[in-house]
C-alpha positions as CSV (number, residue, x, y, z in Angstrom):
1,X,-0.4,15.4,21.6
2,X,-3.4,15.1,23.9
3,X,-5.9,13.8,21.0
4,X,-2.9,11.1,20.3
5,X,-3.0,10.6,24.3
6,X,-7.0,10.1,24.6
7,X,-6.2,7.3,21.4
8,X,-4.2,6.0,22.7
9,X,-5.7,5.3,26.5
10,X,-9.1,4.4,24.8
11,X,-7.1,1.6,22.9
12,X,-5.5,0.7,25.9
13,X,-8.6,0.3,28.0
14,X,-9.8,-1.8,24.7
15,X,-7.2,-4.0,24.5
16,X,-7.3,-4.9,28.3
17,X,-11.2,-5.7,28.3
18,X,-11.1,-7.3,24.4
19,X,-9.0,-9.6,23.3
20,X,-10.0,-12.6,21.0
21,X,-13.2,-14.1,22.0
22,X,-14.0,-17.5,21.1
23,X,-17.1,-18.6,19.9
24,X,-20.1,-21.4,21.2
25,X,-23.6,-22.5,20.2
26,X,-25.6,-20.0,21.5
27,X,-23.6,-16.7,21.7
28,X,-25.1,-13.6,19.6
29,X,-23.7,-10.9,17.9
30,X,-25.2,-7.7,16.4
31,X,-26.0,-7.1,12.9
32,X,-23.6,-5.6,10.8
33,X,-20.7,-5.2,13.7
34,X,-19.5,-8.5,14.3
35,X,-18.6,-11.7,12.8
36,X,-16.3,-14.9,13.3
37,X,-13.1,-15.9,11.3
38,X,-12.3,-19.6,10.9
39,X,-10.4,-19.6,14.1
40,X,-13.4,-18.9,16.1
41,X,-12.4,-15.3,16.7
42,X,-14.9,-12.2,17.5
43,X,-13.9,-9.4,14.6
44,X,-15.6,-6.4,13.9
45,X,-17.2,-6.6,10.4
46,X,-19.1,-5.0,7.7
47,X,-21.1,-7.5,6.5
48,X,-24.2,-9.2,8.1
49,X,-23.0,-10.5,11.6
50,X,-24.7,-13.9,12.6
51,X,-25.5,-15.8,15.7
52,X,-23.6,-19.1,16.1
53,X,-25.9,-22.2,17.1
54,X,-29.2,-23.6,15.5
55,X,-31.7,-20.9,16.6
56,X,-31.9,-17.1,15.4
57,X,-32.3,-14.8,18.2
58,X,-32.2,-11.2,18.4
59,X,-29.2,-9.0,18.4
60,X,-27.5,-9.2,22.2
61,X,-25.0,-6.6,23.8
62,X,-23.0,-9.0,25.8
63,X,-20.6,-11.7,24.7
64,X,-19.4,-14.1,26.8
65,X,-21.0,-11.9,30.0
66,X,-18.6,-9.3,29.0
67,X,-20.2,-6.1,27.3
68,X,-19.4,-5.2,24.0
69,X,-19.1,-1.6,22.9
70,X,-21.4,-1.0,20.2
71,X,-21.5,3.2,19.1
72,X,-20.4,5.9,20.0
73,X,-23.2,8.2,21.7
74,X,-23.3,12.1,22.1
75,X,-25.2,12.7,25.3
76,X,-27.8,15.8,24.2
77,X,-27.8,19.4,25.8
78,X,-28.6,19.2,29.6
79,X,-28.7,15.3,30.2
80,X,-27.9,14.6,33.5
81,X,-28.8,10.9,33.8
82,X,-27.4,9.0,30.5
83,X,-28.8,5.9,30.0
84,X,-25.8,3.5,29.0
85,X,-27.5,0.5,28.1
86,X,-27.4,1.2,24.0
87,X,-23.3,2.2,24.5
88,X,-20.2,2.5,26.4
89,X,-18.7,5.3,25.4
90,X,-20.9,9.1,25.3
91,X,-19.4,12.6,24.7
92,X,-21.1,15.4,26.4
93,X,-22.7,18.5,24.5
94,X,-22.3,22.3,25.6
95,X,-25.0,22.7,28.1
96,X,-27.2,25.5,28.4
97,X,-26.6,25.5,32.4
98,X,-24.7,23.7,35.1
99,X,-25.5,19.7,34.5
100,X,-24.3,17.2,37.3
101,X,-24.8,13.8,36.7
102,X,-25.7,12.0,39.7
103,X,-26.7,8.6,38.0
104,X,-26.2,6.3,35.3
105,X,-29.8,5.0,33.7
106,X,-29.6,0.7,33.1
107,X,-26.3,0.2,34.0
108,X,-24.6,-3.6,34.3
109,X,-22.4,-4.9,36.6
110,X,-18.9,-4.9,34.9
111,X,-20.0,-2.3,32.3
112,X,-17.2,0.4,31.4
113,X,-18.2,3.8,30.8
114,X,-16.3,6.3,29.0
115,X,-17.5,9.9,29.5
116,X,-15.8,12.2,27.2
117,X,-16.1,15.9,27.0
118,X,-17.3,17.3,23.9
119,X,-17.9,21.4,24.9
120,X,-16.8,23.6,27.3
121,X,-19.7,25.5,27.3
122,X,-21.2,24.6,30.8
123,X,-19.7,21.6,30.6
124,X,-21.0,18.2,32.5
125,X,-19.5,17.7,35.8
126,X,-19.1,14.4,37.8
127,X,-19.0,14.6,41.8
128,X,-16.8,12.3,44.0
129,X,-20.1,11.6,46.0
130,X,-23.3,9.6,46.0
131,X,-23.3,6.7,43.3
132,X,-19.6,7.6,42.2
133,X,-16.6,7.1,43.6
134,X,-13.9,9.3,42.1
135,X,-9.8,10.3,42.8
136,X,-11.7,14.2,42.7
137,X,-14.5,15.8,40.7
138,X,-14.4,15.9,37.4
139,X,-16.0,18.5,35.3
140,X,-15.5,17.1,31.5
141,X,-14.1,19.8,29.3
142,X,-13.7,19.2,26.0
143,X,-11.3,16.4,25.2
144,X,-11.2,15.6,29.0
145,X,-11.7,11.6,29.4
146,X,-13.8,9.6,32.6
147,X,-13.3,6.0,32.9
148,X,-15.8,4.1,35.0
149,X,-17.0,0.6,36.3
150,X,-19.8,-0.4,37.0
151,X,-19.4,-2.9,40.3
152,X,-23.7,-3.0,40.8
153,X,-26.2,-0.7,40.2
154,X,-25.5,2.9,41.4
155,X,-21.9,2.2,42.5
156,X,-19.6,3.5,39.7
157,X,-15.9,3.4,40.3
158,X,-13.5,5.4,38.7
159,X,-10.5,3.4,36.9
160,X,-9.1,5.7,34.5
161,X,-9.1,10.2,33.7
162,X,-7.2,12.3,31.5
163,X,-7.8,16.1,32.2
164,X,-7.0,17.7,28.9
């Protein structure tokens, strides 16, 4: 039930920040995740994702200044300062020792970050202090979800938690 829960309330935040995207000249899209149907929709794909326009540029994170979730990441053992710019969404990794993570390396402005815990094991914890700005503390457990903003650099607000 809690797995089904965490699912379902990361396709929630999804659907609320997605929705269909319509293309112009100049947008980009990374290789082999996205592509446009003949309505001018953003899909996920897995064939070779273009830009639309006359130019070929490289790959971009953003679409329509709204950041586009690309992987998946698992923060390694004892990282205490995950840089987010390569993904939205990490899950922590059983830590050899008590791991606080006071900052959040290359951040944007109306990034959301999901922190999910992936161990137990001297698990990551998150103060309501400093850069974030939390309901409480959160030390992620495994299956335990964080839901952030990012209103500017080094003030993350929480939006969303599920303590599992």
């Amino acid at each position: 039930m809690k797995r089904l829960m965490l699912c379902l309330l990361v396709l929630l935040v999804a659907c609320v920040f997605s929705g269909p995207a319509q293309a112009t000249e100049g947008d980009e899209f990374t290789t082999n995740s996205w592509a446009i149907n003949s309505s001018g929709n953003l899909l996920p794909s897995s064939s070779n994702a273009y830009g639309v326009g006359s130019s070929s540029r490289y790959p971009s994170k953003t679409y329509g200044g709204q950041l586009i979730q690309k992987t998946i990441s698992t923060l390694g053992t004892n990282v205490s300062a995950p840089d987010v710019s390569g993904s939205n969404v990490f899950i922590t990794s059983a830590n050899s020792q008590y791991i606080a993570i006071p900052d959040l390396l290359n951040a944007e402005a109306g990034q959301i970050v999901i922190l999910i815990g992936g161990s137990s094991t001297n698990p990551t914890f998150v103060a309501d202090s400093g850069n974030f700005n939390l309901s409480a503390e959160m030390s992620l457990n495994t299956d335990d979800v964080l839901i952030l903003l990012v209103r500017a650099d080094n003030d993350y607000v929480e939006i969303g938690r599920v303590n599992n």
